[in-house]
Every structure is written in structure tokens, then in C-alpha cells.
PQR file of N, CA, C, O and H, with PARSE charges and radii, in Angstrom:
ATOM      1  N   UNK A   1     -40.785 -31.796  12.263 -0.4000 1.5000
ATOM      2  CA  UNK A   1     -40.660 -30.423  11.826 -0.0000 2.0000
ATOM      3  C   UNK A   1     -39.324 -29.898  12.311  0.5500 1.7000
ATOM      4  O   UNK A   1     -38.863 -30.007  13.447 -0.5500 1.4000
ATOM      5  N   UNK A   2     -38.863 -29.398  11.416 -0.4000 1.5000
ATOM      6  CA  UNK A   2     -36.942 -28.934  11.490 -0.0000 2.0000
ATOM      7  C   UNK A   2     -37.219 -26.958  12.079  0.5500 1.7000
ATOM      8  O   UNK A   2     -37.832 -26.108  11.434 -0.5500 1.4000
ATOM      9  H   UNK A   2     -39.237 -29.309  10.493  0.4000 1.0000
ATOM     10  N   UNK A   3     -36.641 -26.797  13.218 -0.4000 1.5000
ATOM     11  CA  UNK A   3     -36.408 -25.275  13.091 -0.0000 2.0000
ATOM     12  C   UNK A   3     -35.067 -24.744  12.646  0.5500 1.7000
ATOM     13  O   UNK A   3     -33.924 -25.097  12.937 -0.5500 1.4000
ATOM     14  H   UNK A   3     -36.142 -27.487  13.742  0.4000 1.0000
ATOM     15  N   UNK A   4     -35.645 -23.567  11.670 -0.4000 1.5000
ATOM     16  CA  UNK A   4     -34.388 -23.141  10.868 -0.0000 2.0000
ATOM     17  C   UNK A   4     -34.159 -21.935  11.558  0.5500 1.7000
ATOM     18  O   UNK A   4     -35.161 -21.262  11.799 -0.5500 1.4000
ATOM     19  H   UNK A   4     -36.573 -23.280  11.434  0.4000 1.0000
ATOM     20  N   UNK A   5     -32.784 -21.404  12.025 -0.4000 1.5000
ATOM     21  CA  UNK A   5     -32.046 -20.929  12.654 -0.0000 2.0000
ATOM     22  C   UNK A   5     -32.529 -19.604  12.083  0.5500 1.7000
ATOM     23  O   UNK A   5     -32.601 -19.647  10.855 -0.5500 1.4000
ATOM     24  H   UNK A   5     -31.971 -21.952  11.830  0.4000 1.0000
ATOM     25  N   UNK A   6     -32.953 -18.194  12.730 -0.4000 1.5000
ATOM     26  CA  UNK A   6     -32.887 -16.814  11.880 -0.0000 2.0000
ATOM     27  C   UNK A   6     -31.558 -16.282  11.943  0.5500 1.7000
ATOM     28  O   UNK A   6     -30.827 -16.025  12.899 -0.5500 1.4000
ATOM     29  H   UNK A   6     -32.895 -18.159  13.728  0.4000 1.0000
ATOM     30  N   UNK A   7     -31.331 -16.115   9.966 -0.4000 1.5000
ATOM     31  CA  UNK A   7     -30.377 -15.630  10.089 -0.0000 2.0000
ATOM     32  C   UNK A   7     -30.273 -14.313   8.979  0.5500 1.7000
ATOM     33  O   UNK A   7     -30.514 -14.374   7.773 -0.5500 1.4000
ATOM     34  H   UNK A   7     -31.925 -16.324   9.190  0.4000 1.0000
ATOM     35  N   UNK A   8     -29.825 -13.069   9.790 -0.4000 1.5000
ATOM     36  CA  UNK A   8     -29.526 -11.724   8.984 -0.0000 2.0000
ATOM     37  C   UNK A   8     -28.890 -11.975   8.055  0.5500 1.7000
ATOM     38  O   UNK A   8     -27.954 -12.740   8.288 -0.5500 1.4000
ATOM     39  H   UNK A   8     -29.630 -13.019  10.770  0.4000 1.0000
ATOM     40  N   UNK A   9     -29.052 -11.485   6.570 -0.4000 1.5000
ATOM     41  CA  UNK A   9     -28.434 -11.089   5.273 -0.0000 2.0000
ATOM     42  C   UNK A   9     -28.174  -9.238   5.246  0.5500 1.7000
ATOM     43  O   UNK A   9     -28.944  -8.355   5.626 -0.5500 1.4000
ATOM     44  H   UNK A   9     -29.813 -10.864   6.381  0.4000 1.0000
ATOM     45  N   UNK A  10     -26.635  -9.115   4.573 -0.4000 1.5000
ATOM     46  CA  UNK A  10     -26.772  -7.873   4.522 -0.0000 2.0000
ATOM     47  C   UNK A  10     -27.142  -8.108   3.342  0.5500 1.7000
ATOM     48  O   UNK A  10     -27.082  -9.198   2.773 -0.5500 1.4000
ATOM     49  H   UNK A  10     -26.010  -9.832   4.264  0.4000 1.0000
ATOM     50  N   UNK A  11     -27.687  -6.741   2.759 -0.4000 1.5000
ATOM     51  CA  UNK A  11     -28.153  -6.126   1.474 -0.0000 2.0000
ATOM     52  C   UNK A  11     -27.318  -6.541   0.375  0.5500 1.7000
ATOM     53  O   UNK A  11     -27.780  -7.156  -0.586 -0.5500 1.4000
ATOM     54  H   UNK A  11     -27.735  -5.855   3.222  0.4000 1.0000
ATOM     55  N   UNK A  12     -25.522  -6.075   0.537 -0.4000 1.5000
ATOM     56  CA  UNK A  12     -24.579  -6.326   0.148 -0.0000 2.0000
ATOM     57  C   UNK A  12     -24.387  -7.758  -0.396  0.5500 1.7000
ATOM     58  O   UNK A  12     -24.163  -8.059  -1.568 -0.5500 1.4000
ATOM     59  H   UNK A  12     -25.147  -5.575   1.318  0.4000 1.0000
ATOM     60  N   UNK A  13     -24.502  -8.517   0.569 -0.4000 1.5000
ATOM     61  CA  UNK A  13     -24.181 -10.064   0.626 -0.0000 2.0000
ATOM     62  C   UNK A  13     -25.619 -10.622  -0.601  0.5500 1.7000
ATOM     63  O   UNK A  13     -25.582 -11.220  -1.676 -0.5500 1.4000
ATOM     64  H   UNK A  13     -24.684  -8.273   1.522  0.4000 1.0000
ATOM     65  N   UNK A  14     -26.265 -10.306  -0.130 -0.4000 1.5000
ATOM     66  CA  UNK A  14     -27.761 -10.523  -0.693 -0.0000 2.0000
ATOM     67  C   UNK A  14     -27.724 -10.300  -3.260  0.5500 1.7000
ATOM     68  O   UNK A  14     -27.993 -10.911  -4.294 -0.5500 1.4000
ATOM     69  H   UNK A  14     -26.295  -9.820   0.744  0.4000 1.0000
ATOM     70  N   UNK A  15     -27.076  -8.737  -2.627 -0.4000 1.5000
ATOM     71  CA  UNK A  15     -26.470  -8.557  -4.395 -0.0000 2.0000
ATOM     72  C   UNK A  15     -25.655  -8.859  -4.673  0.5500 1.7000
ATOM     73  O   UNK A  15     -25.306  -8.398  -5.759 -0.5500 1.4000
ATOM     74  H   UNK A  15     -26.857  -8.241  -1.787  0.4000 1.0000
ATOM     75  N   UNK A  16     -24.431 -10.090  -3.821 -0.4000 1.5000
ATOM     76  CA  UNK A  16     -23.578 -10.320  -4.510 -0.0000 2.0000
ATOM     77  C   UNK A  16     -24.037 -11.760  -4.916  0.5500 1.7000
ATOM     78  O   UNK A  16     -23.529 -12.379  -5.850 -0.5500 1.4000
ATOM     79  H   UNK A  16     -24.715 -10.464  -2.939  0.4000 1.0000
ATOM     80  N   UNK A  17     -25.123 -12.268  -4.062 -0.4000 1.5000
ATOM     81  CA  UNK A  17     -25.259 -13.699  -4.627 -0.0000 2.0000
ATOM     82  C   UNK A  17     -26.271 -13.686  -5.839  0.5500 1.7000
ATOM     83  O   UNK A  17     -26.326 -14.653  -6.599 -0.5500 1.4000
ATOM     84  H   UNK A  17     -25.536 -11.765  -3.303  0.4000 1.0000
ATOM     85  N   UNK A  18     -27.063 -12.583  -6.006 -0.4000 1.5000
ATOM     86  CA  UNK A  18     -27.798 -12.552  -6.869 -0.0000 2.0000
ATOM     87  C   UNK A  18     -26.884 -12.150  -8.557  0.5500 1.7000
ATOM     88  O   UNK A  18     -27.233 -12.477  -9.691 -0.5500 1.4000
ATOM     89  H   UNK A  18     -27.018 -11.798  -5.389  0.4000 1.0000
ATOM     90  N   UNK A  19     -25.966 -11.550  -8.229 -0.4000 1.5000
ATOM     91  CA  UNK A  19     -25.704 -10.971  -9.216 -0.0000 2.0000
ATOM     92  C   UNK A  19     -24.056 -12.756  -9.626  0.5500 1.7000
ATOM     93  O   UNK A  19     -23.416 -13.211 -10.574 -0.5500 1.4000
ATOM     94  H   UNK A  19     -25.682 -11.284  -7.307  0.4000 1.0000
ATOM     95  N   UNK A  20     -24.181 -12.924  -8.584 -0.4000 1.5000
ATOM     96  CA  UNK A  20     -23.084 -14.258  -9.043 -0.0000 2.0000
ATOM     97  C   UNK A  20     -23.955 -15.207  -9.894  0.5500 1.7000
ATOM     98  O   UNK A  20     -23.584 -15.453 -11.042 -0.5500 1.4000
ATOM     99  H   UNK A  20     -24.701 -12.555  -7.814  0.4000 1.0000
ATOM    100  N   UNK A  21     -24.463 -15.453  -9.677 -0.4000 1.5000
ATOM    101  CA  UNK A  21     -25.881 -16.128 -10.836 -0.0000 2.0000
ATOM    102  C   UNK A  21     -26.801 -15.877 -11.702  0.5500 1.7000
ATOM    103  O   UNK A  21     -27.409 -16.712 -12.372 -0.5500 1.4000
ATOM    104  H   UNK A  21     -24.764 -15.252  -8.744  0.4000 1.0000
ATOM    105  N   UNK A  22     -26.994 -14.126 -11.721 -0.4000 1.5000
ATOM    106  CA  UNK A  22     -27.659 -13.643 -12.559 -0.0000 2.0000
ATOM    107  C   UNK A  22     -29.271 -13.680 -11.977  0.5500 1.7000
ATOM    108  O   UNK A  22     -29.638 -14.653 -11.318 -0.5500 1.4000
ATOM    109  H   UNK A  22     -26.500 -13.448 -11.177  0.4000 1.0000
ATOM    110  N   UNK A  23     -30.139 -12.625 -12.249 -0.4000 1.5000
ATOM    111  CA  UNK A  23     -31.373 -12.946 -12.276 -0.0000 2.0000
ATOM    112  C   UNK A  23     -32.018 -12.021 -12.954  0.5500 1.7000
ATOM    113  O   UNK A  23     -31.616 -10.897 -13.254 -0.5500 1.4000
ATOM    114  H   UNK A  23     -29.841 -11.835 -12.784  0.4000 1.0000
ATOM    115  N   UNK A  24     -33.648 -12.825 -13.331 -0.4000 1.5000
ATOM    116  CA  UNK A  24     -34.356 -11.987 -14.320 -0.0000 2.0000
ATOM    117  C   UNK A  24     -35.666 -11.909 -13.770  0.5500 1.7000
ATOM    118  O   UNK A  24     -36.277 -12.888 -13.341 -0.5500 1.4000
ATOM    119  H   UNK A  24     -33.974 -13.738 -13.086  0.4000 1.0000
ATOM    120  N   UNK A  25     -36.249 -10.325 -13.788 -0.4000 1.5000
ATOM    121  CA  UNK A  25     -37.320  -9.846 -13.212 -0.0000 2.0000
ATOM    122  C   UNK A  25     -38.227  -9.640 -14.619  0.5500 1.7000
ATOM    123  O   UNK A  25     -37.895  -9.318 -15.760 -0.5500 1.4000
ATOM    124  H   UNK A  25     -35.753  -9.529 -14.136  0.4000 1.0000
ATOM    125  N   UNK A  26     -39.596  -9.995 -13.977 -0.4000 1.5000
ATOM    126  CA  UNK A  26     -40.430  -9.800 -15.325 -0.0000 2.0000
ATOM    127  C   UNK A  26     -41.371  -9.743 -14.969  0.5500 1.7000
ATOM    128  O   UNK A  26     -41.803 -10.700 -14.326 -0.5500 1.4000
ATOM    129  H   UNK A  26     -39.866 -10.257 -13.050  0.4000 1.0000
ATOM    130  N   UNK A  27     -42.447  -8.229 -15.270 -0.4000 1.5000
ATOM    131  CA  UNK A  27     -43.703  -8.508 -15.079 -0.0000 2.0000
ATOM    132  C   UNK A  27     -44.741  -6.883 -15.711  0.5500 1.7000
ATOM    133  O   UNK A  27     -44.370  -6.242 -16.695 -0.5500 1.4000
ATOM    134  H   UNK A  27     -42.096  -7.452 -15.792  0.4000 1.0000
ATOM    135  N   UNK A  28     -45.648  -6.618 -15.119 -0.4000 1.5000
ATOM    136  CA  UNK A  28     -46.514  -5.506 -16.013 -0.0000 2.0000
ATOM    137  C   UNK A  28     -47.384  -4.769 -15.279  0.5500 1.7000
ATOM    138  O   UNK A  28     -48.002  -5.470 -14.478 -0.5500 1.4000
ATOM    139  H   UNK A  28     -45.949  -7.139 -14.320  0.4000 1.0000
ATOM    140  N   UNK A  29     -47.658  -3.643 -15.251 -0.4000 1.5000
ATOM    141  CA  UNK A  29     -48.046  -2.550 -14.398 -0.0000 2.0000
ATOM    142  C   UNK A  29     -49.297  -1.913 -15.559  0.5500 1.7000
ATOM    143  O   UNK A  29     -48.913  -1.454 -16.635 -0.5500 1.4000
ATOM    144  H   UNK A  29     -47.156  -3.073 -15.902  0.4000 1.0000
ATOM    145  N   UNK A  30     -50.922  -1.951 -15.176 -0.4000 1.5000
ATOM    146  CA  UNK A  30     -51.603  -1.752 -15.856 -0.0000 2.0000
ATOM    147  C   UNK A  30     -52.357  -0.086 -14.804  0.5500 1.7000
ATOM    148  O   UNK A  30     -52.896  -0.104 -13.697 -0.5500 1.4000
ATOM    149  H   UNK A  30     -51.233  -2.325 -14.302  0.4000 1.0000
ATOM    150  N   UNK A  31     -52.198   0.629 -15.340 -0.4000 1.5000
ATOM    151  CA  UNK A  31     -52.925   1.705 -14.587 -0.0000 2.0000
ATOM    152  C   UNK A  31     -54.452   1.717 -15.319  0.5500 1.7000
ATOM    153  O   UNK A  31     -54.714   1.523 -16.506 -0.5500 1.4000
ATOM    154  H   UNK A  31     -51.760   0.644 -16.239  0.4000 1.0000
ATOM    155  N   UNK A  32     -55.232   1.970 -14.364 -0.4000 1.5000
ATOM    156  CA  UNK A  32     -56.787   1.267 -15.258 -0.0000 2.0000
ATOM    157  C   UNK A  32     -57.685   2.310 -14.465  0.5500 1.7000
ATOM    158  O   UNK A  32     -57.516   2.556 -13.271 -0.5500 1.4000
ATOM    159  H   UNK A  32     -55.019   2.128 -13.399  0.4000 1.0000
ATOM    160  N   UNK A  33     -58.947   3.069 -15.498 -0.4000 1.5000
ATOM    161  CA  UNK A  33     -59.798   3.857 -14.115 -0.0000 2.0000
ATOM    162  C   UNK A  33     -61.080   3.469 -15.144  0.5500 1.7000
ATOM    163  O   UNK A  33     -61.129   3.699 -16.352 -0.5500 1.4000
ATOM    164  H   UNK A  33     -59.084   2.869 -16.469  0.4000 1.0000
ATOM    165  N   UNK A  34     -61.878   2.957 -14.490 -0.4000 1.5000
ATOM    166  CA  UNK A  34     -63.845   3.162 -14.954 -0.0000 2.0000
ATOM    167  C   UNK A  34     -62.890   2.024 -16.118  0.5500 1.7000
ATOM    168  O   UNK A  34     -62.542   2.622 -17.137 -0.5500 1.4000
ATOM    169  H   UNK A  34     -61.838   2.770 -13.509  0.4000 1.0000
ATOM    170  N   UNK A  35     -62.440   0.460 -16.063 -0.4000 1.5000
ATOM    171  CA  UNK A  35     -61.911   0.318 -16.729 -0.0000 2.0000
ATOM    172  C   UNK A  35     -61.398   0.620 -18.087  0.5500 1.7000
ATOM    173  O   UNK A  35     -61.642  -0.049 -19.091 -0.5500 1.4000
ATOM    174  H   UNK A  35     -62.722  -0.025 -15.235  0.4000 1.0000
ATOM    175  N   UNK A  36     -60.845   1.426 -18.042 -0.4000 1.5000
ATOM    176  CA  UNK A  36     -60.162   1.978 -19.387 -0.0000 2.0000
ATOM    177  C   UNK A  36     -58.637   2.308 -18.808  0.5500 1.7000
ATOM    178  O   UNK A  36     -58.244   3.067 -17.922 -0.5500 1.4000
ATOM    179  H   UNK A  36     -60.646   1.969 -17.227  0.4000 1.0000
ATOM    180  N   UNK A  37     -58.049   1.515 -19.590 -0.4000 1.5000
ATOM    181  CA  UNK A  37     -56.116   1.006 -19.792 -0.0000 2.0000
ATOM    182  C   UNK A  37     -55.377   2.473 -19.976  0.5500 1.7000
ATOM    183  O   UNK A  37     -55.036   2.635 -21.147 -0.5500 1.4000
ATOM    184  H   UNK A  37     -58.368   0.898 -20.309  0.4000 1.0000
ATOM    185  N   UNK A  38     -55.081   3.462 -19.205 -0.4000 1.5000
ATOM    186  CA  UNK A  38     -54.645   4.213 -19.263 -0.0000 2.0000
ATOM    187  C   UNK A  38     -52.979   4.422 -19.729  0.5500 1.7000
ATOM    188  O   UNK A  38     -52.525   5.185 -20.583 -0.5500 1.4000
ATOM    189  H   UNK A  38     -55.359   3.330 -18.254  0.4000 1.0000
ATOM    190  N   UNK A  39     -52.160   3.310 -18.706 -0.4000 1.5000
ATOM    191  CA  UNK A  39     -51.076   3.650 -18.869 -0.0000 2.0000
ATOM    192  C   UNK A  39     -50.862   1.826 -18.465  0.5500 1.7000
ATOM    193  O   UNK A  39     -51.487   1.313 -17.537 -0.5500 1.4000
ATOM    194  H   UNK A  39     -52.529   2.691 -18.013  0.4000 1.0000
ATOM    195  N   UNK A  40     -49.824   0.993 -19.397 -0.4000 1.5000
ATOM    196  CA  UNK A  40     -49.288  -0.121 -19.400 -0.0000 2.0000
ATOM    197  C   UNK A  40     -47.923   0.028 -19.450  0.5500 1.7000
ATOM    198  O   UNK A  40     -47.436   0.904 -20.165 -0.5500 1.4000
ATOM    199  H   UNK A  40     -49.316   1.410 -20.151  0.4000 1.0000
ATOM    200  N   UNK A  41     -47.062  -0.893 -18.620 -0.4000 1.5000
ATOM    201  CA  UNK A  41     -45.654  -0.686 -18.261 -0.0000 2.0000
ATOM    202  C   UNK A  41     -45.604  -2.303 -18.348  0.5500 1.7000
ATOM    203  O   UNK A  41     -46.379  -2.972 -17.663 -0.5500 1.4000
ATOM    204  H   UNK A  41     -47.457  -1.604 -18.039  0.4000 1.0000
ATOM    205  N   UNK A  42     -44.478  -3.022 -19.385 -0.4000 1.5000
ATOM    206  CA  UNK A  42     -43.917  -4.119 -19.256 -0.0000 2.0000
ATOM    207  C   UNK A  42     -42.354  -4.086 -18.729  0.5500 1.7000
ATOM    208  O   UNK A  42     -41.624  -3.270 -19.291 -0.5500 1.4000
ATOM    209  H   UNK A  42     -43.849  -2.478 -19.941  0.4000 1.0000
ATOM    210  N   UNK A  43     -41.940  -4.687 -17.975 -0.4000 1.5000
ATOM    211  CA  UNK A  43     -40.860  -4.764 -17.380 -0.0000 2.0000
ATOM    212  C   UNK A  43     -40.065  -5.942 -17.894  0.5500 1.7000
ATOM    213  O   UNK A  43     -40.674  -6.850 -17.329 -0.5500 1.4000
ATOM    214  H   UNK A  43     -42.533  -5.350 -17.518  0.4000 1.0000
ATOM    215  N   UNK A  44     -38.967  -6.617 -18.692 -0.4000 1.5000
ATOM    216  CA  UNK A  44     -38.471  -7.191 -18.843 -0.0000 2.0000
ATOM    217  C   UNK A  44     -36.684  -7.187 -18.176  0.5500 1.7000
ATOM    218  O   UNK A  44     -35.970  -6.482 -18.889 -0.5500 1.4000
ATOM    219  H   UNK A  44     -38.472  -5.879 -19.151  0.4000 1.0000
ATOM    220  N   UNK A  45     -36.056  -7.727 -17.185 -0.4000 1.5000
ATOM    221  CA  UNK A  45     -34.906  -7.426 -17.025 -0.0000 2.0000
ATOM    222  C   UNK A  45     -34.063  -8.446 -16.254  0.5500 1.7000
ATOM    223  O   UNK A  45     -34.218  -9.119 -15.235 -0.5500 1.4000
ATOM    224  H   UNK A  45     -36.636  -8.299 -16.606  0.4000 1.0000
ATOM    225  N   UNK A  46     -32.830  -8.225 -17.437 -0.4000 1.5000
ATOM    226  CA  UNK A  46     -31.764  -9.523 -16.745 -0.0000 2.0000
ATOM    227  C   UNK A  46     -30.573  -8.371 -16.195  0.5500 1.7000
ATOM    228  O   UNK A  46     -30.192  -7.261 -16.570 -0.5500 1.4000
ATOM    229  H   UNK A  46     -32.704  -7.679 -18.265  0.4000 1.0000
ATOM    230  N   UNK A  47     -30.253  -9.266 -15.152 -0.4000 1.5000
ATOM    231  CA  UNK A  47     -28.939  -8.627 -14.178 -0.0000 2.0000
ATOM    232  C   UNK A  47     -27.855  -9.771 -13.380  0.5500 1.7000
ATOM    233  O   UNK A  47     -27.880 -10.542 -12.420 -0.5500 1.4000
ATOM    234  H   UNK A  47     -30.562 -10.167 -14.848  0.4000 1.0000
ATOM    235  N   UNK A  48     -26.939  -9.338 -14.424 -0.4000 1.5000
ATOM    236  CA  UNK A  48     -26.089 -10.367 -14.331 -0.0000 2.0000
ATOM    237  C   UNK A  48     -24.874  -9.276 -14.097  0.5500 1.7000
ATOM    238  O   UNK A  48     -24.906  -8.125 -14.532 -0.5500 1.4000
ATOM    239  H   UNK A  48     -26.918  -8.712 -15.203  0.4000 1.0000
ATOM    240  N   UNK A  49     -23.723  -9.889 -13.278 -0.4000 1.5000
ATOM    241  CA  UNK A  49     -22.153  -9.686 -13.628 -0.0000 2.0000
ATOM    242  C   UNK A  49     -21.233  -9.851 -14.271  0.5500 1.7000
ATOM    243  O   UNK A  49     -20.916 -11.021 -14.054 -0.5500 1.4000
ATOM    244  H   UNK A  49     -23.697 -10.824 -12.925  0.4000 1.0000
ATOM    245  N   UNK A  50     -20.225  -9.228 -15.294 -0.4000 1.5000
ATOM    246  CA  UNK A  50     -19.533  -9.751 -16.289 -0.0000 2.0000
ATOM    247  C   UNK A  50     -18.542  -9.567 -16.093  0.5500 1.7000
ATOM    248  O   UNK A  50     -17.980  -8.492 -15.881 -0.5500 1.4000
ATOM    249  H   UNK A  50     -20.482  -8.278 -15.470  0.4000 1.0000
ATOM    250  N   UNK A  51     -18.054 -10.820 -16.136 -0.4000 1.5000
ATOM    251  CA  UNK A  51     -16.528 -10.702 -16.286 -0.0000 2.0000
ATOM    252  C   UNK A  51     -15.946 -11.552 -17.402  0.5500 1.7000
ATOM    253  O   UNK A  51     -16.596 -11.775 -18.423 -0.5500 1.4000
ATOM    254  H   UNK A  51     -18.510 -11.693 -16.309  0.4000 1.0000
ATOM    255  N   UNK A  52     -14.239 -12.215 -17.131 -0.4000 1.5000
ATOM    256  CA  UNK A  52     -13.714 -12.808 -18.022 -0.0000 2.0000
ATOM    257  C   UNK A  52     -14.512 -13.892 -18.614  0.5500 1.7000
ATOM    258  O   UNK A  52     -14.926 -14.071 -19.759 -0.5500 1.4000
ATOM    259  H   UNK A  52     -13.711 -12.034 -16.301  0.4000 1.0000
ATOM    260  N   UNK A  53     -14.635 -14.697 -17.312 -0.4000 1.5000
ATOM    261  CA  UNK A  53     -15.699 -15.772 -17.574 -0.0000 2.0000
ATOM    262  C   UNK A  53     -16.790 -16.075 -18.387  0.5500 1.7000
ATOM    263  O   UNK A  53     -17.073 -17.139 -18.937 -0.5500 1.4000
ATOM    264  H   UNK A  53     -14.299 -14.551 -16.381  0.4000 1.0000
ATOM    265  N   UNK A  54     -17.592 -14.576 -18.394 -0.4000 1.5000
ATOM    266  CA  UNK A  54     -18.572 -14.342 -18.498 -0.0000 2.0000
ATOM    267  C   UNK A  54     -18.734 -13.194 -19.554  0.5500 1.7000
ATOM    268  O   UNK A  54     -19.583 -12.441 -19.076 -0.5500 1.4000
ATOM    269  H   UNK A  54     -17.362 -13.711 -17.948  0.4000 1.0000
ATOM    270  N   UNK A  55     -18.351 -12.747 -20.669 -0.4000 1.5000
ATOM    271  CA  UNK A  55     -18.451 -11.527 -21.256 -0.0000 2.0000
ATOM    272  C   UNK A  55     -19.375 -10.511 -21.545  0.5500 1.7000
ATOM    273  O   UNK A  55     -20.563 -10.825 -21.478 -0.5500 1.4000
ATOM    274  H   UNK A  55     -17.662 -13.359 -21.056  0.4000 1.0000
ATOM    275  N   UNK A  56     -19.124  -9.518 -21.811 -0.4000 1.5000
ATOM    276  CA  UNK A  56     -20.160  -8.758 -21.811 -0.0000 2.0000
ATOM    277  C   UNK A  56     -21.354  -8.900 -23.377  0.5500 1.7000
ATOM    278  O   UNK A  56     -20.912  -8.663 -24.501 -0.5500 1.4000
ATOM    279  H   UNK A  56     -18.159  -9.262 -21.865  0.4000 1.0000
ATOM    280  N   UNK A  57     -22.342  -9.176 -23.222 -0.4000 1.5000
ATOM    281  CA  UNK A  57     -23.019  -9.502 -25.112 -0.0000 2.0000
ATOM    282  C   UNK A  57     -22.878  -7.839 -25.857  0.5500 1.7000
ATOM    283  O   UNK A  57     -23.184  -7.692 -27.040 -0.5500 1.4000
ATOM    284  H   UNK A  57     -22.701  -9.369 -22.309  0.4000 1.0000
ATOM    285  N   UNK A  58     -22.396  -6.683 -25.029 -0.4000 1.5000
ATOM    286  CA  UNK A  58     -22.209  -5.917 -26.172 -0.0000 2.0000
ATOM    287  C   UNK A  58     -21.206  -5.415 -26.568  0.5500 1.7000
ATOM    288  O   UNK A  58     -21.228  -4.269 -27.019 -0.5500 1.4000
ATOM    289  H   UNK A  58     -22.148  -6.802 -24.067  0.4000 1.0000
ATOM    290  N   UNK A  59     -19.823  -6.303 -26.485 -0.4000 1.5000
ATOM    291  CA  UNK A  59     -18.674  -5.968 -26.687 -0.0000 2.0000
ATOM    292  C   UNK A  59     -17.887  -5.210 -26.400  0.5500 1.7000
ATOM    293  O   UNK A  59     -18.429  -4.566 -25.502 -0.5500 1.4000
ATOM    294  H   UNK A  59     -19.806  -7.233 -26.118  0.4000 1.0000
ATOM    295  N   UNK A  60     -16.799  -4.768 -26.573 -0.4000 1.5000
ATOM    296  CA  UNK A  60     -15.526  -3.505 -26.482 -0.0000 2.0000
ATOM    297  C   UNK A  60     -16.266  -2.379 -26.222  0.5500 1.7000
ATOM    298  O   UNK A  60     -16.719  -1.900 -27.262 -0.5500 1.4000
ATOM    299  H   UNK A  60     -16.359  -5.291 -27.303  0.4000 1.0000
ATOM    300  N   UNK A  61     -16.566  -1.766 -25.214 -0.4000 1.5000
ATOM    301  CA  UNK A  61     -17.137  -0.270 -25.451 -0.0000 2.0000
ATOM    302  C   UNK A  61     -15.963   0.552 -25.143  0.5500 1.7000
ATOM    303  O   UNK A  61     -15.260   0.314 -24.161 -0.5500 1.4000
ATOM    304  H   UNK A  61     -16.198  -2.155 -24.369  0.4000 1.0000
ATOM    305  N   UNK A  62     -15.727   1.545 -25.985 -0.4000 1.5000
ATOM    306  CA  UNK A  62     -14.458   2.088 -25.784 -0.0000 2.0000
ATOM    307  C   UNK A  62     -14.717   3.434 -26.131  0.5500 1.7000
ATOM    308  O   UNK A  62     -13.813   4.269 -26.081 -0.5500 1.4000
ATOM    309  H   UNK A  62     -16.299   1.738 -26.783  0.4000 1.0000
TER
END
């Protein structure tokens, strides 16, 4: 068994690696009472950084 060293992330550091690779959150929020579906929330979302490399998919906004 290997011990892994604790080590602090800032917040900062944390969104820059996420956002250097992109990531996508996905999931659904059912508000429900005496079961009956009151209020449903789907969440779909990509978060990425754009640059040259990388362009933006909605073009020139100007």
C-alpha cells in the first residue's frame, strides 16, 4: 500500500486544469411531493476554453 502525499489545490489552479481540457456536467433535479413531479430541471453543460487552437463553435461575435 503506497501513501500519497496531501496535497492543497487552489481553486484557481483547479479551473485552470479543468478548463485546459474541457469538461461536461450532466444530470437532473426532480422536485417530487405525495409523488407527483412538480418541477424537473435537466442540466446539460460543456465548459471549455477557446482559443486559437481551439475556436469558438459560434463564430465572430462582433
Amino acid at each position: 500500500m503506497t501513501v500519497i502525499e496531501r496535497r492543497e489545490v487552489a481553486l484557481v489552479d483547479l479551473l485552470d486544469r479543468l478548463l485546459a481540457g474541457g469538461v461536461v456536467i450532466t444530470g437532473d433535479i426532480t422536485l417530487r411531493i405525495a409523488d407527483v413531479d412538480l418541477v424537473r430541471i435537466d442540466l446539460n453543460a460543456l465548459i471549455s476554453s477557446v482559443n486559437d487552437n481551439v475556436p469558438s463553435p459560434f463564430g465572430e461575435l462582433t
